[in-house]
NULUMMI-266593 format. One record per residue (C-alpha): residue number from 1; residue in one letter; x, y, z. Coordinates in Angstrom, 1 decimal, padded with zeros to 4 digits. Layout:
% residues N
<node><num>NUM</num><residuo>a</residuo><c1>X</c1><c2>Y</c2><c3>Z</c3></node>
...
***
This chain:
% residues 73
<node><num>1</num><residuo>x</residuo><c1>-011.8</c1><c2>018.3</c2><c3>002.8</c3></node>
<node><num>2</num><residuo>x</residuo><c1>-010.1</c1><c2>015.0</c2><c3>003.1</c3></node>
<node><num>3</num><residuo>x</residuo><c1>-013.2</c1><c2>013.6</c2><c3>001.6</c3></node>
<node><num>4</num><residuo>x</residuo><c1>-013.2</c1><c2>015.0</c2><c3>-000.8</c3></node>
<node><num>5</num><residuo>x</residuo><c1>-013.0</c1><c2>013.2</c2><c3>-004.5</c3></node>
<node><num>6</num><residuo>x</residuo><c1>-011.4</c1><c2>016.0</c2><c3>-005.7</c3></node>
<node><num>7</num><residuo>x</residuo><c1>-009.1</c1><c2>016.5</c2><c3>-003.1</c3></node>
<node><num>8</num><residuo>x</residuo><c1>-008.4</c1><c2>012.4</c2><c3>-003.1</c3></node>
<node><num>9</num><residuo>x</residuo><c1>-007.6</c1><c2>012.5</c2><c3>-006.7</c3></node>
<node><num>10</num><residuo>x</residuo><c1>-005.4</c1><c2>015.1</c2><c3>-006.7</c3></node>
<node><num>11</num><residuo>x</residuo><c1>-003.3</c1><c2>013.6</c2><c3>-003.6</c3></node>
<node><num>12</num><residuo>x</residuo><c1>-003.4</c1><c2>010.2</c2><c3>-005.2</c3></node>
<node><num>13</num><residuo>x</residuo><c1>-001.1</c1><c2>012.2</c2><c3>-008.5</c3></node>
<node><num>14</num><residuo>x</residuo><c1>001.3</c1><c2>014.2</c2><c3>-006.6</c3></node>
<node><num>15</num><residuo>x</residuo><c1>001.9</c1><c2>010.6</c2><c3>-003.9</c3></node>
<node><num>16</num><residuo>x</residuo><c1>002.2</c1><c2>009.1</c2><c3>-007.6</c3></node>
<node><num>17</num><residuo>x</residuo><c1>004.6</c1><c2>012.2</c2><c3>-008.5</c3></node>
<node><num>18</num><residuo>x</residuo><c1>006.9</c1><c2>011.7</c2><c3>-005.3</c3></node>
<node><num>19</num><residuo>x</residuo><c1>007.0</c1><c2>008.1</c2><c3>-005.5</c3></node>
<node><num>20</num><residuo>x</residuo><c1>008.0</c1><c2>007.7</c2><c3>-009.0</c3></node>
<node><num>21</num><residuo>x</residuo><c1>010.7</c1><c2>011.1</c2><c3>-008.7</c3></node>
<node><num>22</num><residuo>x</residuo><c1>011.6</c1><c2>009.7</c2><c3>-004.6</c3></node>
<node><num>23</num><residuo>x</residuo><c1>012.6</c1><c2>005.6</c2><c3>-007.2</c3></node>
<node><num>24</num><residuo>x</residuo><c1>014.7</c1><c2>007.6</c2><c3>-009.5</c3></node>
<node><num>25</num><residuo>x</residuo><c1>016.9</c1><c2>009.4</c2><c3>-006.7</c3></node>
<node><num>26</num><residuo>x</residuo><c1>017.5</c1><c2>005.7</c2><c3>-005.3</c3></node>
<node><num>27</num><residuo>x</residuo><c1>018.5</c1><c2>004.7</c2><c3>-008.7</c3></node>
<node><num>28</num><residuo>x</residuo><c1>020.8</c1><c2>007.5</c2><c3>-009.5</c3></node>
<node><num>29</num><residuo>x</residuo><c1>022.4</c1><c2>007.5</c2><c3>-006.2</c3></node>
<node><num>30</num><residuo>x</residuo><c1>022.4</c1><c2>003.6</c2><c3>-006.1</c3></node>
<node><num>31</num><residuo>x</residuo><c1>024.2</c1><c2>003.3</c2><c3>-009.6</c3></node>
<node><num>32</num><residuo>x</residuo><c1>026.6</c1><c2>005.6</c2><c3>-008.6</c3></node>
<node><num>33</num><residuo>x</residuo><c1>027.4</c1><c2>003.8</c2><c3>-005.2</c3></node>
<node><num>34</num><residuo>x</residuo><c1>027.3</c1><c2>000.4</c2><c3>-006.8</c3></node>
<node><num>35</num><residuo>x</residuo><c1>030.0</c1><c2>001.9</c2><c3>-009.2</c3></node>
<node><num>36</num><residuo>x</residuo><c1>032.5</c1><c2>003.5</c2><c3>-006.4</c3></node>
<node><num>37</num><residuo>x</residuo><c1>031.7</c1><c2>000.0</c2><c3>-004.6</c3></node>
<node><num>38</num><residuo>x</residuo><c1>034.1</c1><c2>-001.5</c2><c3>-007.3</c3></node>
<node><num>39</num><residuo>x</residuo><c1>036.4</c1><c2>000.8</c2><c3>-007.1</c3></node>
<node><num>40</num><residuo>x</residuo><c1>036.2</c1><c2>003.1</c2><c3>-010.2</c3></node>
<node><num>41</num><residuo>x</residuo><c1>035.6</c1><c2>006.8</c2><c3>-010.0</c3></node>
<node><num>42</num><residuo>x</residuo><c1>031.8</c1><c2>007.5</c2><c3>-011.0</c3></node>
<node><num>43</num><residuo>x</residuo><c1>031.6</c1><c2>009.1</c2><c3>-014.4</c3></node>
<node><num>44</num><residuo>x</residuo><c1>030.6</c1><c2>012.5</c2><c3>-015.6</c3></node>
<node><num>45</num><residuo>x</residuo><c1>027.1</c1><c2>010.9</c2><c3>-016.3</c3></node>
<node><num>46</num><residuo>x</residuo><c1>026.6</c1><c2>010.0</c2><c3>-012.8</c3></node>
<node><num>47</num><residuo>x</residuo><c1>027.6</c1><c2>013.2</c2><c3>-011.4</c3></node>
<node><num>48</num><residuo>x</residuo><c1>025.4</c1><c2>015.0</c2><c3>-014.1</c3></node>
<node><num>49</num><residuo>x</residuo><c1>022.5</c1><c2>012.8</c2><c3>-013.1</c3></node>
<node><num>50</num><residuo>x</residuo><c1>023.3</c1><c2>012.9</c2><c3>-009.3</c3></node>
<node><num>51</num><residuo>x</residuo><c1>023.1</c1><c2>017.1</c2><c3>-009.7</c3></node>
<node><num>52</num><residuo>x</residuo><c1>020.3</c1><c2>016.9</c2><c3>-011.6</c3></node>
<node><num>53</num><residuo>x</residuo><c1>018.2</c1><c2>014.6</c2><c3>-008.7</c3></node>
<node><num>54</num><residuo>x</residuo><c1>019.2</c1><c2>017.3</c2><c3>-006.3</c3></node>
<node><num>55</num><residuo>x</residuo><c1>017.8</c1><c2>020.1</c2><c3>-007.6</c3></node>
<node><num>56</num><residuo>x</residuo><c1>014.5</c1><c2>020.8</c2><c3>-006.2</c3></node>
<node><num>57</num><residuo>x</residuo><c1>011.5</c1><c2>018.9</c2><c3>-007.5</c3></node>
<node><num>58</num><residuo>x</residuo><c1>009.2</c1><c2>021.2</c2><c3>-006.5</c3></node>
<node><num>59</num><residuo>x</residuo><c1>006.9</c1><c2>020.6</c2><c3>-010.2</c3></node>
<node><num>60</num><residuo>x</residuo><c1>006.7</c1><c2>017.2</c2><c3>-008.7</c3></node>
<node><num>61</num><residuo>x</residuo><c1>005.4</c1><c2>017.1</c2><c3>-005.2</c3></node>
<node><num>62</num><residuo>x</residuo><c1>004.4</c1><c2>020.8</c2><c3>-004.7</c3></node>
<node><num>63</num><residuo>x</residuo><c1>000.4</c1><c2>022.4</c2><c3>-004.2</c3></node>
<node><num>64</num><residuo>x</residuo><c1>-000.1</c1><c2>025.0</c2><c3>-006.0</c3></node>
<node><num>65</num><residuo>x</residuo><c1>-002.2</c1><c2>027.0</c2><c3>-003.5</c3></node>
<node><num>66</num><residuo>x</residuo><c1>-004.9</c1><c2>027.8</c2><c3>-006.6</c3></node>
<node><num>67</num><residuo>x</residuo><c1>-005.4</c1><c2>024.0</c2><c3>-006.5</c3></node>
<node><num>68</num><residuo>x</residuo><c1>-005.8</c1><c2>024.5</c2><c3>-002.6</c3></node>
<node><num>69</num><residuo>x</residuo><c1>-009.7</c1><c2>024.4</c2><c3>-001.8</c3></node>
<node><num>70</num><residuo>x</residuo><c1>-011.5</c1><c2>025.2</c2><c3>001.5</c3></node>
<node><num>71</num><residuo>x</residuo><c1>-015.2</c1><c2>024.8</c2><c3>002.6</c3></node>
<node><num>72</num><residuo>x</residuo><c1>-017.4</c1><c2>027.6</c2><c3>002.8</c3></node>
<node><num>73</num><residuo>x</residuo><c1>-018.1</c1><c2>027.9</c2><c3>006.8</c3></node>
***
């Protein structure tokens, strides 16, 4: 299974999927860090954005188990 191309390809998107969503959580959380580092109260932005990285990201790193292939035996 590993060997797969098909299998390769579609692990190569969703690493591609979690790595780009797993940047933009360290951004979010870094620019609001970076702003309560200087001493001002993070902004309704930041909190909106901060919410909105927690939420699940299931669309971005989940198998759908349809996509989920096994060898015949």
């Amino acid at each position: 299974m590993g060997d797969s191309d098909l299998f390769q390809l579609d692990f190569m998107r969703h690493e591609a999927k979690f790595r780009a969503a797993q940047a933009y959580v360290y951004e979010v959380f870094g620019d609001a860090e970076a702003t309560a580092a200087q001493g001002i109260e993070i902004s309704d932005e930041q909190r909106a954005r901060m919410r909105a990285v927690t939420t699940p990201l299931s669309s971005a790193v989940s198998l759908r188990p349809s996509r989920i292939r096994t060898r015949s035996r």
